[in-house]
C-alpha positions in Angstrom: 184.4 318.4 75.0 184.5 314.8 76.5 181.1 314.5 76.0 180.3 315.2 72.1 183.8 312.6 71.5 181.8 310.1 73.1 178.6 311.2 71.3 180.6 310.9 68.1 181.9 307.5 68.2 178.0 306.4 69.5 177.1 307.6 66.6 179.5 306.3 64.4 179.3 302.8 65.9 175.7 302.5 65.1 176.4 303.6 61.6 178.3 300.9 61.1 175.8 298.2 62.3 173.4 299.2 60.2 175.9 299.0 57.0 176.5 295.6 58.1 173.4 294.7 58.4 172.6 296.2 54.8 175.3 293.8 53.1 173.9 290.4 54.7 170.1 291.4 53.5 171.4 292.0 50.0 173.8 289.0 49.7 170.4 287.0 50.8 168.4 289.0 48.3 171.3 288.1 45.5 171.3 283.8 46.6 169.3 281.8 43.9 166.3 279.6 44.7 165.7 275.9 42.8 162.5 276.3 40.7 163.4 273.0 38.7 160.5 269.9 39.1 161.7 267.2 41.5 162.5 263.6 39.8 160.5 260.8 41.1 162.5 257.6 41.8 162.5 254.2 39.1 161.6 251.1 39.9 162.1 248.1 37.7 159.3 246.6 35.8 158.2 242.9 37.4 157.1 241.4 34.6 155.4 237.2 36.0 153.1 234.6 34.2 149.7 235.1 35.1 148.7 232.0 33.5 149.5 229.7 30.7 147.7 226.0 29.1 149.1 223.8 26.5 145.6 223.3 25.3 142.1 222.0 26.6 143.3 218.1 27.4 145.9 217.7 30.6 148.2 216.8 28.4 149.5 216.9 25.1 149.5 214.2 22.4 153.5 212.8 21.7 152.6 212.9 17.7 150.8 215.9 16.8 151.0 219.7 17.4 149.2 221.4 20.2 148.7 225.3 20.9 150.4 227.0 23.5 148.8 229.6 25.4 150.0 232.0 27.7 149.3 235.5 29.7 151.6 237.9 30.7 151.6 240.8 32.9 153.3 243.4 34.9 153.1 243.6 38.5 155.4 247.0 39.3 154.0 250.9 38.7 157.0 251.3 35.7 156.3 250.4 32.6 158.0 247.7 30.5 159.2 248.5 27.2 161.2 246.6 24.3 159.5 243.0 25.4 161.2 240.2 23.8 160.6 236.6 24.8 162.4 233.7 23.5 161.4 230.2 24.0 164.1 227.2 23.8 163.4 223.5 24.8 165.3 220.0 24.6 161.6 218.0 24.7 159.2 220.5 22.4 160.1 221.8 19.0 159.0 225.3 18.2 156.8 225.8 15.1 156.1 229.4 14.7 159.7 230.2 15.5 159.9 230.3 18.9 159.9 234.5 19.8 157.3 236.6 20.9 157.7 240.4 21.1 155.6 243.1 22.5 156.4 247.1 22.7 154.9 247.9 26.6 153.0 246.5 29.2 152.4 249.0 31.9 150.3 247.9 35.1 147.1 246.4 34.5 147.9 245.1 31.5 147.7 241.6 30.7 148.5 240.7 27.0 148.9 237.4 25.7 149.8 235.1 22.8 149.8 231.9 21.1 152.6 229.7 19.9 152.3 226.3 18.4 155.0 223.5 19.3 155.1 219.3 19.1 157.0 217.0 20.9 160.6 216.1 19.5 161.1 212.5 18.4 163.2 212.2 21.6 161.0 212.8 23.9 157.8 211.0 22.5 158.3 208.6 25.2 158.0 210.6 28.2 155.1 211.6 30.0 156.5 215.3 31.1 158.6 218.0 29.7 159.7 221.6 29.9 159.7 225.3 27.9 162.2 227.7 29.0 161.4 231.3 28.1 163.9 233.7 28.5 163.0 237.7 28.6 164.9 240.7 28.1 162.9 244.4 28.3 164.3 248.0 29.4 162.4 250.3 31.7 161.2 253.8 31.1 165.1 255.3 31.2 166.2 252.3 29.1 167.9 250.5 31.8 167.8 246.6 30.5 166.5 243.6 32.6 166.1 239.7 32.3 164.1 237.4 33.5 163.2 233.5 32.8 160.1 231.7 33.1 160.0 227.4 33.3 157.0 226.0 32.1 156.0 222.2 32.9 153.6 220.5 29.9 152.2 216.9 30.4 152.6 214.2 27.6 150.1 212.3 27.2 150.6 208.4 27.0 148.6 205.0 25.7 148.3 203.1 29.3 148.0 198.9 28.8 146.9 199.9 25.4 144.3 201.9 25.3 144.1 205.2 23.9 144.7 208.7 25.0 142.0 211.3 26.1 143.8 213.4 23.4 143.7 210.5 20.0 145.3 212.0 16.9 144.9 210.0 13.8 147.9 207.7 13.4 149.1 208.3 16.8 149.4 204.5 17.3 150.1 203.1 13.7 153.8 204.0 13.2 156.6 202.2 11.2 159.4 200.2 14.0 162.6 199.4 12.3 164.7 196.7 14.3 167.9 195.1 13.3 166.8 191.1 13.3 170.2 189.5 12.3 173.4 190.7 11.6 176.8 189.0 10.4 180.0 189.6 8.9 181.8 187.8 6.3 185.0 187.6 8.1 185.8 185.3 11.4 187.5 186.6 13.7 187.6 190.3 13.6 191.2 191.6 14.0 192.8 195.3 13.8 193.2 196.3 10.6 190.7 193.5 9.2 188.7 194.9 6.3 185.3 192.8 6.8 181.7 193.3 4.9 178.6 193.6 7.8 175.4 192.0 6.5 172.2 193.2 8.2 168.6 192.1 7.6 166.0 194.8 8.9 162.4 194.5 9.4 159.6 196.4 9.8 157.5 195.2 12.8 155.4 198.1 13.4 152.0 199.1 12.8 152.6 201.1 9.7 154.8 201.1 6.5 158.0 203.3 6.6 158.9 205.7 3.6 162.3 206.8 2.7 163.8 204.7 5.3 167.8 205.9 5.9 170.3 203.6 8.0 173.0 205.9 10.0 175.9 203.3 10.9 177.2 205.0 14.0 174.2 206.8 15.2 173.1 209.9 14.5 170.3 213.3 15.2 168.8 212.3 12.2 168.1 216.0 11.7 169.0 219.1 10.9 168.0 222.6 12.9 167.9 225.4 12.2 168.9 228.7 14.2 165.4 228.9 16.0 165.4 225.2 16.8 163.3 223.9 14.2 164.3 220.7 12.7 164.9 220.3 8.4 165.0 217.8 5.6 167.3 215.7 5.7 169.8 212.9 7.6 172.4 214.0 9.9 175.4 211.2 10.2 178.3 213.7 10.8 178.3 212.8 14.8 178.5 208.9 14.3 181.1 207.3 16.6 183.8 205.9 14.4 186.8 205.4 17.0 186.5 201.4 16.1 185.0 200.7 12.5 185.1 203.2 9.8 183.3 202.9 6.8 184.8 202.0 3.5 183.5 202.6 0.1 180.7 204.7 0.8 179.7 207.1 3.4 177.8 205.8 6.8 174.2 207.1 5.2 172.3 204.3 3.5 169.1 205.3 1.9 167.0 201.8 1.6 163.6 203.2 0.5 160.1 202.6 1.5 159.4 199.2 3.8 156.2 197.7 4.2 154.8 196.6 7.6 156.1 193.0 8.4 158.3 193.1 5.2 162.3 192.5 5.4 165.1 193.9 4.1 169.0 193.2 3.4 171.7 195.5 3.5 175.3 195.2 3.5 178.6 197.8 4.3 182.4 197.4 3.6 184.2 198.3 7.3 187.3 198.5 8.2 188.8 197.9 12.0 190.8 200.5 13.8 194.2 199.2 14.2 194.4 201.0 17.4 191.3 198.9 18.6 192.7 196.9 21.4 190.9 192.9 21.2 187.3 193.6 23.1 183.7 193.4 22.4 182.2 196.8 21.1 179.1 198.1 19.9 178.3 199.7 16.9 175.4 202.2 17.4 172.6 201.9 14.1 169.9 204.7 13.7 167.1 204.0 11.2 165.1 206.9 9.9 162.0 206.6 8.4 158.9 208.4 8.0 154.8 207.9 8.3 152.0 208.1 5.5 151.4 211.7 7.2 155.2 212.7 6.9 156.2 212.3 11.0 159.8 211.7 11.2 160.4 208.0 13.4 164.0 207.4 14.9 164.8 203.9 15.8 168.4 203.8 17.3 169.7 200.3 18.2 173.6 199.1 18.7 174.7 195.9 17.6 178.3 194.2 19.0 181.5 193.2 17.0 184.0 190.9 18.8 188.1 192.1 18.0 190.4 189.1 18.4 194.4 189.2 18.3 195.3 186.5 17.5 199.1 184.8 16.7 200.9 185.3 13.8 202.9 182.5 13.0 205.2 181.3 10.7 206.0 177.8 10.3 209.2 176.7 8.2 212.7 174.8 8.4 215.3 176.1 9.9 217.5 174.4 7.9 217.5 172.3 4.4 216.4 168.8 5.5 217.5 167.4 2.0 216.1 164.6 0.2 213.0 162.3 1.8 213.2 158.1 0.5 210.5 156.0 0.7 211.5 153.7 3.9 214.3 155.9 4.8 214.3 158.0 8.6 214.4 161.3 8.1 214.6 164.5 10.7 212.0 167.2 10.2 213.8 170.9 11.5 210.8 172.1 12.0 210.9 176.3 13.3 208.0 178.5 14.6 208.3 182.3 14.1 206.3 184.7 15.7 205.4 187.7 13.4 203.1 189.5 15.8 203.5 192.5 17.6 203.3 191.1 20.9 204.0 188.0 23.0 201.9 185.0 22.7 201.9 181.7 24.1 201.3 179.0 22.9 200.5 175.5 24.1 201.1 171.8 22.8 202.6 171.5 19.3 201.9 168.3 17.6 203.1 167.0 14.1 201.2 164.3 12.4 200.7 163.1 8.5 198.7 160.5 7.0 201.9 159.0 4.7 204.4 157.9 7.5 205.4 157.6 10.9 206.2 160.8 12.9 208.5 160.0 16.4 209.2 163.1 18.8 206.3 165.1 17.1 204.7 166.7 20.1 206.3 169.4 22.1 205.4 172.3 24.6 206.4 175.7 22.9 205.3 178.4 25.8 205.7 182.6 25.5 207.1 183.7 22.0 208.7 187.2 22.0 207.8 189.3 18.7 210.3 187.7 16.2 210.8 185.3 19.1 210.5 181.0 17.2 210.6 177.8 19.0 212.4 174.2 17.3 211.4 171.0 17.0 213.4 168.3 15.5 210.7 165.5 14.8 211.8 161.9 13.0 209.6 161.4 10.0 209.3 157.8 7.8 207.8 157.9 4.8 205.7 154.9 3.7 205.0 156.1 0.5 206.5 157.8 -2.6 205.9 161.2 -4.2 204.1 164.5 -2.8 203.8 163.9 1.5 201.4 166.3 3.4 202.9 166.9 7.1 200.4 169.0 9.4 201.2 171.1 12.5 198.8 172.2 14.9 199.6 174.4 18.0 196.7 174.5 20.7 196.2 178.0 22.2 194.1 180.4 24.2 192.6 183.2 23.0 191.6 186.9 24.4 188.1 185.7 25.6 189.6 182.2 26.9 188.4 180.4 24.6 190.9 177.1 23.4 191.6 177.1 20.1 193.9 175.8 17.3 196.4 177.3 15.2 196.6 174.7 11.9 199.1 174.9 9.2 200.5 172.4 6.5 203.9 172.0 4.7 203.9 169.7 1.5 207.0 167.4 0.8 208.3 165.3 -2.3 209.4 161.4 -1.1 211.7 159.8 -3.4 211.5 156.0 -4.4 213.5 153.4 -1.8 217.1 153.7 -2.3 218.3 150.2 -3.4 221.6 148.7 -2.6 224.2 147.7 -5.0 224.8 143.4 -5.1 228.3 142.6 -3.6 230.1 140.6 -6.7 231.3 136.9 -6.7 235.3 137.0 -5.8 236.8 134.2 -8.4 240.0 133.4 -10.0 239.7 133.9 -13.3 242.8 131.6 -14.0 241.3 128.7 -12.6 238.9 126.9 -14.7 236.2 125.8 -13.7 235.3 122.2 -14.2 231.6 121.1 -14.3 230.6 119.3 -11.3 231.0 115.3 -11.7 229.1 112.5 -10.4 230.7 111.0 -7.0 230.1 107.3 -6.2 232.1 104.1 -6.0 232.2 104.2 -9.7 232.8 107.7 -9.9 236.1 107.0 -7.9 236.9 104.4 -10.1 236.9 106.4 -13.3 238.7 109.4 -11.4 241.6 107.0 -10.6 242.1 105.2 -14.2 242.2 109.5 -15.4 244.3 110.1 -12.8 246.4 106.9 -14.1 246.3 108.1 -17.3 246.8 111.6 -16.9 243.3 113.0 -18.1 242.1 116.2 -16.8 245.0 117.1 -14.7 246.6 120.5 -14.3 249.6 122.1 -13.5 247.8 123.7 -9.9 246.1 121.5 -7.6 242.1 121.9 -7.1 240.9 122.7 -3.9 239.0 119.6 -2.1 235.4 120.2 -2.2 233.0 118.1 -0.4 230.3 116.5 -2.3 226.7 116.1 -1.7 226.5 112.6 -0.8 229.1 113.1 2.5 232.4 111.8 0.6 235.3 113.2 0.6 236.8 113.9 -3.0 240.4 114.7 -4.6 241.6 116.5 -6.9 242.3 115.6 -10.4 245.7 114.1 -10.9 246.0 111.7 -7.7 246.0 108.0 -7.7 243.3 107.1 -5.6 243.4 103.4 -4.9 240.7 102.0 -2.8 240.9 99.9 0.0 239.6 96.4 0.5 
């Protein structure tokens, strides 16, 4: 009996192995396998230069177009797709707009193009310059890329003279505008001062100069577009104006065509910035002009303005001096304002005139405040009648130290000499006057027999008088009886 309960379990333990066994081979029957194609990993597209020539010469001519040529290729096993180059540059002007596109380039392949630029007016003076091309693509998935590219182009320049390996017709006969003279028809230039500037341009170049434009301030002298390329017309909006501003008219001057060694006047209303501290300042000038074959020429010069401050004076009485008489000492209250904005100082004041004598007219006046004045009482004597010129002048140094004189005239009346009234004769009215008699030994004599007689007397006696001839005389009425 032991023995079949030990058969049974023997035989119920290997049953259940093998059940076991059954559910692990159909859960691996049931797993899924991955029948999908594996993906290969992206790389990005290297897109590099293989090679590029700005035409057959080693350099380009500054004046006419050349032909850009360049090769492009792809140095990675993914393809590049959705090529666009764009090419920007401060020293080459684009003419066929400046973009190049292409759809792919895959390995191995080496496209290429053609693009025509010039040299910018700028630049026609260097021997060098540089074309930036920027590059955006995508690869195969679309993910998007950019890369640059620099390219170096030679300029070809006239050495001592001579001429290029590259000539172009005309590439040495061009109009040059200069600025020969300039003034202005005010002197000195202050803040605020509204002054006329004359200039005189000539033409000293080797060709003559159509539809020549003066810029006052400086300016591109043209217009670009989007893609870089330069249009008709004058551009004058970027002038400097922080100083002078002009008036009247705008800072574009169209002067026409000018002939090779011919001249040419011009003349603009300014105004000064009253801002503009005294200095000397330039005043940037571009003149535009173009050649018989329509090539744009630039010529920008400066030209330089001096801005004085100088005083502001007034120069008055300070009080009524009254009326001026031919002969006749008279003060001169004499006042100096200063109507500036700022201090000044002055020097020696002198007063002179050309119809009297001035005494105390020269005096130091020193720093004037604004609205500060300074007094001078000077003793004037006319020497003549009617209208009397008196000039002041005040010596001074200005803001470039440089002595100068401040002049200003007043204009008096002088009135004729006073004359003095005659002091009267005092006499008694009730004495009479006798006329004067002869005196003498016989004029004694005939004055005694009237006195004897009583001739010619009066009731009031006559005051002695002493004659001429030393004697002394009576008066009337006395006996006079002479001695022997």
């Amino acid at each position: 009996m032991k023995k079949s309960t030990t058969n049974i379990l023997l035989i119920s333990l290997i049953i259940g192995l093998l059940g076991a066994f059954s559910l692990n081979s159909s859960a691996l029957a049931q797993t899924p396998t991955d029948t999908s194609t594996p993906q290969p990993n992206l790389t990005q597209p290297l897109l590099y230069i293989e090679s590029y020539s700005p035409g057959p010469n080693n350099g380009v001519s500054p004046w006419a177009p050349f032909n850009f040529t360049f090769v492009l290729a792809n140095n990675s096993d993914s393809v590049a797709r959705n090529v666009v180059m764009t090419f920007t540059s401060e020293d080459f002007i684009p003419l066929d707009g400046g973009v190049f596109t292409l759809n792919n380039i895959a390995k191995g392949d080496r496209p290429g193009a053609t693009l025509r630029f010039r040299v910018s007016d700028y630049s026609t003076w260097k021997y060098s310059g540089v074309i930036n091309a920027n590059v955006a693509y995508t690869d195969e998935a679309g993910m998007p890329y950019t890369t640059s590219f620099v390219f170096y182009i030679a300029i070809a320049q006239s050495a001592s003279g001579s001429a290029t390996q590259t000539p172009t017709p005309g590439s040495e006969n061009k109009p040059q505008l200069v600025i020969s003279k300039y003034s202005t028809d005010l002197d000195p230039l202050q803040p605020g001062s509204a002054f006329k500037l004359n200039l005189t341009i000539g033409n000293v170049g080797t060709a003559n100069a159509k539809n020549v434009s003066l810029v006052y301030g400086g300016g591109s002298g043209q217009l670009p577009n989007e893609q870089g390329t330069p249009q008709a017309g004058v551009s004058g909006s970027t002038a400097d104006f922080a100083n002078f501003a002009p008036v009247g008219s705008s800072n574009i001057v169209l002067l026409g065509d000018l002939a090779m060694g011919a001249q040419i006047e011009t003349e603009q209303e300014f105004v000064v910035n009253v801002s503009t501290v005294p200095g000397a300042y330039p005043l940037k000038i571009s003149l535009v002009s173009y050649t018989e074959n329509g090539l744009r020429v630039i010529d920008d010069q400066a030209i330089t303005l001096l801005i004085y401050s100088l005083p502001q004076l007034e120069i008055s009485f300070y009080r009524d001096p009254g009326m001026f008489f031919n002969g006749t000492p008279t003060t001169l209250p004499l006042q100096i304002t200063n109507l500036s904005r700022k201090s000044t100082v002055l020097g020696n004041m002198t007063v002179t005139t050309d119809s009297g004598d001035i005494m105390n007219g020269t005096s130091l006046v020193g720093n004037l405040d604004p609205g500060g004045y300074f007094t001078l009482d000077a003793m004037y004597t006319p020497f003549m009648e009617g209208k009397a010129k008196i000039n002041i002048t005040i010596n001074y140094t200005d803001d470039f130290n440089q002595l100068r004189t401040y002049e200003s005239s007043m204009e008096i009346e002088v009135q004729p000499a006073m004359v003095m009234p005659e002091e009267p004769t005092q006499t008694n009215p009730e004495m009479p006057t006798e006329s004067e008699e002869p005196t003498g030994f016989f004029a004694k004599i005939w004055n005694a027999i009237k006195g004897f007689l009583g001739i010619g007397t009066s009731s009031e006696p006559v005051p002695p008088s002493v004659p001429s001839g030393g004697e002394e005389t009576f008066p009337s009425g006395e006996i006079i009886v002479p001695r022997k």
